[in-house]
N, C-alpha and C positions, 0 to 999 in steps of 0.2 A: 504494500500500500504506500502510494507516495505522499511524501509530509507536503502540507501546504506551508509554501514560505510568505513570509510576512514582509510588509514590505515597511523597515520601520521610521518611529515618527521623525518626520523633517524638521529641525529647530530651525531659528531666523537666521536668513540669511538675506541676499541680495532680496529685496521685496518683490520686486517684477519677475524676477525668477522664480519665485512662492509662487505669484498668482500665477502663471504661466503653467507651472504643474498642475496646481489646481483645474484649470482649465482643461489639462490635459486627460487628468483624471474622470473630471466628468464627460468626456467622451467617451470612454472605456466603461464597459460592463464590468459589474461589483460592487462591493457593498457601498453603504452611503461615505462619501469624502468628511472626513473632521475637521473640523479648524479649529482651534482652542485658543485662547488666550486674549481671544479679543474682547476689551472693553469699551463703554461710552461709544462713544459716536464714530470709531475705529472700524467697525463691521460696516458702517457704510462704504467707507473711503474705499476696503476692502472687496465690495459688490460693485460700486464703479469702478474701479480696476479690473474686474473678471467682465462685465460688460462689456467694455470699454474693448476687449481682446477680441471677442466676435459676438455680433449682435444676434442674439436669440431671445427667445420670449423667458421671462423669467416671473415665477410666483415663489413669493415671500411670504411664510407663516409666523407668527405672531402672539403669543400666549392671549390677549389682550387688545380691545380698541385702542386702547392712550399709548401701549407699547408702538402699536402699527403706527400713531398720529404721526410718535416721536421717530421713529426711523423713518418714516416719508419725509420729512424735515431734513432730515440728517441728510438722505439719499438726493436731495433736490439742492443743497448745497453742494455735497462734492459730485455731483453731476454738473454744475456748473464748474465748479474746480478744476475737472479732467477733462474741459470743454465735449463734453457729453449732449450733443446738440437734443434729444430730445427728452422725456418728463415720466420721470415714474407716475405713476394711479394709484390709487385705495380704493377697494372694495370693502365697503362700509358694512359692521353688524348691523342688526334693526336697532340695537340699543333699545329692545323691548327683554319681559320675562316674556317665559315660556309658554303659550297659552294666554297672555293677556289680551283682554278684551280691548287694544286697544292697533289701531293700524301705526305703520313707520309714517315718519314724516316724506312728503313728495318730494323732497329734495335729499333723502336718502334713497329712495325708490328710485328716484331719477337715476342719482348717479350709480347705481347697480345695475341699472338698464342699460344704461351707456358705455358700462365694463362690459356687459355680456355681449353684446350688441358689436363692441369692437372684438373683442373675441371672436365673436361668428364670424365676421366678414375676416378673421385672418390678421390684424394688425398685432407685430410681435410686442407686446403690451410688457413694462417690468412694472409687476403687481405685487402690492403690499396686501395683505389678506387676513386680520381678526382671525383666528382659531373658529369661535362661533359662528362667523361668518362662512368659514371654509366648512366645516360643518351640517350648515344648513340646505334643505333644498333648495331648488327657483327654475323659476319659470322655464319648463321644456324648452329646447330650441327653434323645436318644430310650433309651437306657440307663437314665439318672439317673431319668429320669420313671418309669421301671418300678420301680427299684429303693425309690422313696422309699414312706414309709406311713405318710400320714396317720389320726392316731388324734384323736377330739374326744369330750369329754366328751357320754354319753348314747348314744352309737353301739353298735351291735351288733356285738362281737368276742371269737372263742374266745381265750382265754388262752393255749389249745396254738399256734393259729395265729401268736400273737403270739411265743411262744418259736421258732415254728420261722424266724420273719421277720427277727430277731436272730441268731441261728443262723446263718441263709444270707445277712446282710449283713454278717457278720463279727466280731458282739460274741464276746467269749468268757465262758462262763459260769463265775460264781463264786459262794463263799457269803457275800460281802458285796459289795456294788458301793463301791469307794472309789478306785478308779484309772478313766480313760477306756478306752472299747472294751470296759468290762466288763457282764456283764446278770445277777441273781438270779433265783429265784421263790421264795415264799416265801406258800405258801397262794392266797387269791387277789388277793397285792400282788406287781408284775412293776418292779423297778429296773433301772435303764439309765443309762450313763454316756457321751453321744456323746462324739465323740473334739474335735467342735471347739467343746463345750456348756463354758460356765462353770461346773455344776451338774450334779451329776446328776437323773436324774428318775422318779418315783413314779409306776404306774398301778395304780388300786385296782379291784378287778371288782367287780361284785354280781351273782351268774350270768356271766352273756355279755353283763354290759352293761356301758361304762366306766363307775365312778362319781365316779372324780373322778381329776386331774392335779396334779401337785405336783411342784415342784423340794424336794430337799432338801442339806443339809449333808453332805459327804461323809463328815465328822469328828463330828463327833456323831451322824450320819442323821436328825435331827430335821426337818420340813415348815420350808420358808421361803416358799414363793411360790404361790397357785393358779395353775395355767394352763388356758384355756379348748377349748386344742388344742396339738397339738405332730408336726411333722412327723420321721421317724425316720431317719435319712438312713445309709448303709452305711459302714462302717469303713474299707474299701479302698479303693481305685479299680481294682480287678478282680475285681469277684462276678460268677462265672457262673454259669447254667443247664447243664442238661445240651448243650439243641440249642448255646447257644455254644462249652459243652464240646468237643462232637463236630466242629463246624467248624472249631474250631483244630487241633485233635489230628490232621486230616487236611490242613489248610495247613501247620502243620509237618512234617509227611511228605514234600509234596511241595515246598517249601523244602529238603530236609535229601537226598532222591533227586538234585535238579538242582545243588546246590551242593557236592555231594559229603563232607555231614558226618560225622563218627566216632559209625559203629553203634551203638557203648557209649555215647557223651555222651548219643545221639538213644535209643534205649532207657531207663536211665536217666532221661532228661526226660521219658518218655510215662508210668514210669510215677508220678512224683510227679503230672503231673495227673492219673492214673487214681486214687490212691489217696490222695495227700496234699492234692488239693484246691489248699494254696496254702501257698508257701513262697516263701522270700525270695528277692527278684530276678525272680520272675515278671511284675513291674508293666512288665515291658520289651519281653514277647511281647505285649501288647496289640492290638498291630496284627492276629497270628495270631487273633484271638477275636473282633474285631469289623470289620462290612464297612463303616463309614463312620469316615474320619479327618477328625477336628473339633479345632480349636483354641479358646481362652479369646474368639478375635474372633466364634463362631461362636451365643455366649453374652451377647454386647455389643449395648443394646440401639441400634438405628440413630441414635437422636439423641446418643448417645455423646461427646462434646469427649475427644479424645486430643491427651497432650502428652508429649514426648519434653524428658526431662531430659538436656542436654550430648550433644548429636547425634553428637558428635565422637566422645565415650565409648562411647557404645551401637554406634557401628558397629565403632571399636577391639574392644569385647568379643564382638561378633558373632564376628568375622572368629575371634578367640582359642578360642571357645566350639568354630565351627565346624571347627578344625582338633586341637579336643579329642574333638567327637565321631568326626571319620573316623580319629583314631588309635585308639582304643576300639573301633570298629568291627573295623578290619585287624585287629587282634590278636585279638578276636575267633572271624574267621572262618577265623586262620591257625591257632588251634588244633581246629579243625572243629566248632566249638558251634554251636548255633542262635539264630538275632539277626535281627531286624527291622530294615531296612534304614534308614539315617540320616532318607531322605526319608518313609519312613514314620513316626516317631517325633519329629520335629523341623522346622518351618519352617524355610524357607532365608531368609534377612535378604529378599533380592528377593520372597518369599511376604508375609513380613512388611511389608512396604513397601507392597507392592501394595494390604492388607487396611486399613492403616495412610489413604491414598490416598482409600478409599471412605468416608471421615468429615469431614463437614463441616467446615471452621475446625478444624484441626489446630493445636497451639500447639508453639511449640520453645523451650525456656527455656535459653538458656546465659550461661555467667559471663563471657566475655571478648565485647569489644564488636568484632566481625570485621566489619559489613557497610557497605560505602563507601555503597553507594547499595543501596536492595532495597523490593521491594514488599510493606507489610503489616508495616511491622520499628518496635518500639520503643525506645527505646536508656534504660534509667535508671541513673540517680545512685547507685549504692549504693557506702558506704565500709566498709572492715573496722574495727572495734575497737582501738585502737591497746593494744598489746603492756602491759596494767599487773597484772597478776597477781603478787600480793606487794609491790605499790607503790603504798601507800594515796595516800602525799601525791600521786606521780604522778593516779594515779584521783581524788584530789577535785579537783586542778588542772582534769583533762580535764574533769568532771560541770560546774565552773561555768562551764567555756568554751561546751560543749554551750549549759547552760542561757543563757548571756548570748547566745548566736542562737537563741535562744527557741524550741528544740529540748528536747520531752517526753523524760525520763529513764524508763527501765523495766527494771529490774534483775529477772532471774526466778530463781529457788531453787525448788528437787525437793522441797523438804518443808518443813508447816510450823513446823517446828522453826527452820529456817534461814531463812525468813522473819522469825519473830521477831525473831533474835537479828539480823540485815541491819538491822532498822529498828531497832533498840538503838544498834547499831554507826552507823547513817547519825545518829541523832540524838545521839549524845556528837561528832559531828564537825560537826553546823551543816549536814546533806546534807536538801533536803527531796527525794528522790526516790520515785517507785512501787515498790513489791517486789510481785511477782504470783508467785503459786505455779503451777509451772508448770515445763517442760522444754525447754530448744531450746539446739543442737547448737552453734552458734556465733551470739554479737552482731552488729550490723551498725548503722548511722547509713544510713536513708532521707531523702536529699537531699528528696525531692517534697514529704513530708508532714508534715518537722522534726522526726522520730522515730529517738529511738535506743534501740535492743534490746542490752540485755548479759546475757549465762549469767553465771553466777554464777561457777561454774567459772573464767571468766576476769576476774574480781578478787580469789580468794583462792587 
C-alpha cells in the first residue's frame, strides 16, 4: 500500500510567491487549501492578490452579516489598492428570525435579485455571502428567468403591458417615483425605481416603441445617464401566477389536513392569498408555491473558487442558526399555523458541505495557525498593530522602527478631508508616510512583503 505524502506547511516567504501557489493549488484537485495566520483586514489584501492573478468568479463565506459588511469594506479598499478595476457584491441575509411573520425589506430583496440575476446571465461576480444567507433557499432560476423583462431601446412595447409587468412584479404605483419599488406613468414616460438600482429609471415611448432609457435623479428627477437596455427584475422574491397560485393554495391544504392545523389560522391564510395577493411573512411559504428547491450554489457558476472564512466560526454558527430554526419551527407548529418544513427552507450545514465539496481548490482562511502537518496549508507572518491610539510619540517611535526594517508605511482615512489634515499632521512631525483614502477595518504588518497597513481609527 502506498503512503500518501504530505505536502508540508509553506511559512512566509516572498508574498506573491505565496499567492501564486495558492492559486496554483486551487486549480488542482484535493483537499480544501489552508491559509493561516491571517488577521484584521490582511485576508482581504490576500483575496485581491489571488484575484488579481486570474479572474474567476469567486464566493466568500462568512460566519455572520457584520463579518460579511466588514470584509466587503476591507475587499473594496485593496481592490482599489491593487488597481482591481472592478467591485466585489454582498448577498445580503433577510436579517429576519426564522419563520417571522414578517417580509425582508425591498431593498434587500432587490439587491439578492440583482446577485442572482447576475449570476444567471454568467457575470464572474466576487461575492461576499452571510452563512444564513448561503444557507437559505431562493427563488428557482427557472422563476427568475420568467419573471425578469428585458426592455432595449427601439423594441416594440405597449406601455399598458409595461404597467401591468410592474404591477405583477411588485412595484407599487405612485405619482412620483422617488423611493425604490416604486413605478409612475405619466403620458407616454413610465419611471421605475428597482429596489436594488442606484437610480431610478426613465422609459420614454413614441407609440409602442421605446425611445429612449434614462437613469434619473431621484431628487431633482432630472436625466443623468442614457442606457442602451435595462433588464426589470421583481421587487419580491414571491411573485406569482395564478397556476402557482392554485398549486400552493392546494399544498397548503393538504399540509394543514395531515398536520392537523387550526381551521381559523388555515382559513384566514387562504384567504389573504385569495384576495391580498401578498403580505408580510409570506416569503416563508415559498416552498408551498414552487416545485423545485434551489439554493444561491444552484446559481454558482462551476468554475467558482469558494473560500470559507474561520471554519471554526461558520460551523459554530451553523450548528446556533440551526437550532434557531427548529425552535421557530416547534413553536410554530405548536400553535397550528402553516410553515414549510426547516429542510424545505434551509440547507442543512452537511447539504452545504456537500455543495461546498463539488468546487475545485476550495480555500479556508483562518486567523490562528492550528495545523502540525497538513496537505495544501500555508502558514503566514501576519502581526496586529500595536495598541497606539492617542499616543502620537508612541506611533512615531513604532512608524520609524517599521520604517528602519525597510517596511512600506500606509496609513488609510475614510475621507478626504482626513487625508489632508494626516499629511499636515505626518509633516509638522518629520513622518514621511502614504495616507491612501480608503476604508479597512483593522491594521496589520505583513511579514512577507515589509508592508504595514494602519486604519486611521487606530492612531487617533
Amino acid at each position: 500500500m502506498n503512503e500518501r505524502v504530505l505536502t508540508p506547511i509553506i511559512e512566509s516567504g516572498d508574498f506573491s510567491s505565496q499567492v501564486s501557489l495558492v492559486q496554483k493549488w486551487t486549480e488542482e484537485s484535493g483537499p480544501p487549501v489552508v491559509v493561516e495566520g491571517l488577521r484584521g483586514s490582511s485576508r482581504a489584501l490576500f483575496l485581491a492578490k489571488l484575484v488579481k492573478i486570474r479572474k474567476r468568479p469567486v464566493v466568500i463565506f462568512t460566519a455572520d452579516q457584520n463579518r460579511g459588511e466588514v470584509l466587503l469594506d476591507d475587499l473594496k479598499y485593496f481592490f482599489h489598492y491593487e488597481k482591481i478595476k472592478y467591485q466585489p457584491f454582498f448577498f445580503p441575509a433577510w436579517e429576519l428570525l426564522p419563520y417571522e411573520l414578517l417580509s425582508p425589506l425591498n431593498e434587500i430583496s432587490g439587491e439578492r435579485l440583482d446577485i442572482l440575476n447576475r449570476l444567471r446571465i454568467g457575470d464572474p461576480l466576487i461575492l461576499v455571502v452571510p452563512l444564513e444567507a448561503g444557507l437559505q433557499t431562493v427563488m428557482p432560476r427557472s422563476v427568475l428567468e420568467k419573471l425578469i423583462l428585458p426592455v432595449n431601446i427601439k423594441m416594440s412595447l405597449e406601455r399598458e403591458f409595461l404597467e401591468a409587468c410592474l404591477s405583477d412584479n411588485g412595484f407599487t404605483r405612485s405619482a412620483l417615483v422617488e423611493n425604490r419599488g416604486e413605478f409612475s406613468v405619466r403620458g407616454d414616460i413610465v419611471d421605475f425605481f428597482q429596489p436594488g438600482g442606484v437610480n431610478p429609471v426613465r422609459i420614454e415611448f413614441f407609440g409602442d416603441e421605446v425611445e429612449s432609457i434614462r437613469e434619473f435623479d431621484a431628487l431633482s428627477q432630472v436625466s443623468i445617464n442614457k442606457l442602451k437596455a435595462v433588464n426589470i427584475l421583481p421587487v419580491r422574491e414571491l411573485c406569482l401566477n395564478e397556476i402557482e397560485k392554485k398549486h400552493g393554495v392546494e399544498a397548503i391544504k393538504n399540509f394543514a389536513g395531515k398536520n392537523g392545523c387550526d381551521r381559523f389560522a388555515l382559513k384566514e391564510l387562504l384567504e389573504k392569498i385569495q384576495h391580498l395577493g401578498v403580505f408580510s411573512g409570506m416569503e416563508y411559504l415559498a416552498p408551498f408555491f414552487y416545485s423545485t428547491r434551489e439554493s444561491l450554489f444552484d446559481y454558482l457558476h462551476p468554475d467558482s473558487l469558494v473560500v470559507l472564512e474561520e471554519e471554526d466560526q461558520l460551523q459554530a454558527k451553523s450548528e446556533q442558526f440551526q437550532s434557531l430554526i427548529d425552535t421557530e419551527y416547534h413553536s410554530v407548529m405548536e400553535n397550528g399555523d402553516v410553515a414549510a418544513s426547516p429542510e424545505e427552507l434551509y440547507l442543512t450545514m452537511d447539504e452545504f458541505n456537500n455543495y461546498v465539496s463539488k468546487f475545485k481548490g476550495c480555500v479556508a482562511l483562518n486567523t490562528l495557525k492550528t495545523s502540525e502537518e497538513a496537505e495544501r496549508t500555508l502558514a503566514l507572518e501576519v502581526k496586529p498593530i500595536p495598541l497606539v491610539a492617542g499616543k502620537f510619540d508612541a506611533f512615531s517611535e513604532q512608524v520609524l522602527n517599521w520604517q528602519e526594517d525597510e517596511n512600506r508605511v500606509v496609513v488609510v482615512a475614510p475621507t478626504k478631508g482626513q487625508v489632508r489634515r494626516i499629511h499636515e499632521l505626518f509633516h509638522d512631525w518629520g513622518l514621511e508616510i502614504d495616507v491612501d483614502l480608503g476604508r479597512i477595518s483593522e491594521g496589520f504588518q505583513l511579514i512577507a512583503c515589509n508592508q504595514v497597513f494602519i486604519a486611521e481609527h487606530e492612531i487617533f
